[in-house]
N, C-alpha and C positions, 0 to 999 in steps of 0.2 A: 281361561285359555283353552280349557276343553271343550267350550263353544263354539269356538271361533273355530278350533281345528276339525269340528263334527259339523259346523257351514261349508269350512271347505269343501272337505273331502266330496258332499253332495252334492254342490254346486258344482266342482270340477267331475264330477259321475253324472248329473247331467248334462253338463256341456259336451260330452265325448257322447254320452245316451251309448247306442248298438253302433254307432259308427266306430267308435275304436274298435280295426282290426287288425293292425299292427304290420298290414301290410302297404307296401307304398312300391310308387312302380320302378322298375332297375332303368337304368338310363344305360343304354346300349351302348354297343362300342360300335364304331366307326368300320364298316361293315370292309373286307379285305379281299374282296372278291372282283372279277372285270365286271362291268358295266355298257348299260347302252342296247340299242335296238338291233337285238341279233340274238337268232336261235341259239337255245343252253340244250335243243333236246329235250328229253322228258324227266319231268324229276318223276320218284317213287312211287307215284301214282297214276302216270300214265300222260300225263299232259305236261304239252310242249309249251315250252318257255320262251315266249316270242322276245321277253329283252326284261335287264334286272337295273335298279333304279336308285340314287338316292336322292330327292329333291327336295327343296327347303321349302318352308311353311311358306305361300305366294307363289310360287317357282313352278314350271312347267315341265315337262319333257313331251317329245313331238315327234311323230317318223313321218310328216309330211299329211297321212291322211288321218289321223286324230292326234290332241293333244290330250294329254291329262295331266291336270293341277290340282297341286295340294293345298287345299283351301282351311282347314283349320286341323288340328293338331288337339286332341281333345283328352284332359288326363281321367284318371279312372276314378268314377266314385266310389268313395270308400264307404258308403253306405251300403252299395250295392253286397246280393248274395255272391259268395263263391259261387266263381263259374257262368254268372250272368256277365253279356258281354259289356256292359256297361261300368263292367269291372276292371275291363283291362283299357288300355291306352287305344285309340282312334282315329284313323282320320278319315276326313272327309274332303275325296276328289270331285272335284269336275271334268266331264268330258265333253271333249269340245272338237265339231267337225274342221279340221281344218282348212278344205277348200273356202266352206261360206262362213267360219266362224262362228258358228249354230252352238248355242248348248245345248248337249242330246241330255245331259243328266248331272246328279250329284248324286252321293251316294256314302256312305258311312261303314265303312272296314275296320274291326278289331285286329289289333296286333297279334302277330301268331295268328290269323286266321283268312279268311278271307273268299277267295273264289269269286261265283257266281253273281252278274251284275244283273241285278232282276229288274229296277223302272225302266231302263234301257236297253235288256238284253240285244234285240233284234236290231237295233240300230248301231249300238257296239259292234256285235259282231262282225256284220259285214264291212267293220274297219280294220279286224286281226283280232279285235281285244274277246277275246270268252271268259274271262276272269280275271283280278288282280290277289293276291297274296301279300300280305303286311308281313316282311321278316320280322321286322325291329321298327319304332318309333325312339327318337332322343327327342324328347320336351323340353328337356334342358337349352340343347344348340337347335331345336327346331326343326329335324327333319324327319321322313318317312323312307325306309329300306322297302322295295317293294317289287314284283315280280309281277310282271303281265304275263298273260297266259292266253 
């Protein structure tokens, strides 16, 4: 019997290996804020909030001269180190010119973080967008809170 239980315990210590960290991601709540394409002003760091978002994994939002859509929804590895972004929750928009339809880019924002759209800045910008901000992801119900700038 003491075999079997000193198999286990190893087996199940390798299966976990450095991945168990015991942490897993919170599933946000359902953001209580207005919404939509309209100056918020500056949040605490100086820059303006051209409009605040929440749209579903597929789902778009659009003020006529770009779209941006939430194209995958990406949860955190648990392998990863503290603090590496590939630890916290993700997604990954599309931007999309909407006069011709053009995709100008996609691009990959952590939750709680975000800003700066770097394979496309220059094309971005001259649409309004100089950054986006991930408040919140729910993986669960599939969607991304998120704040253009």
């Amino acid at each position: 019997m003491r075999t079997y239980f000193v198999a286990f315990v190893l087996t199940a210590g390798c299966a976990l290996g450095c991945c168990f960290n015991g942490s897993a991601h919170t599933e946000a709540a359902y953001p209580n804020v207005e919404l939509g394409w309209k100056d918020f002003g500056s949040n605490s760091g100086g820059a303006v909030i051209r409009g605040r978002f929440v749209v579903r994994k597929g789902e778009t939002t659009d003020n006529g001269k770009i779209q941006i859509k939430v194209l995958e929804l990406i949860s955190p590895d648990r392998c990863a180190e503290a603090g590496a972004i590939n630890a916290q929750a993700r997604v990954r928009f599309q931007f999309v010119r909407s006069s011709d339809h053009k995709v100008l880019c996609e691009d990959i924002f952590p939750e709680h973080g975000g800003v700066n759209i770097e394979p496309c800045g220059a094309m971005v910008a001259e649409l309004g967008v100089g950054g986006i901000w991930v408040s919140a992801v729910s993986l669960k119900e599939e969607w991304a809170f998120f704040e253009v700038r």
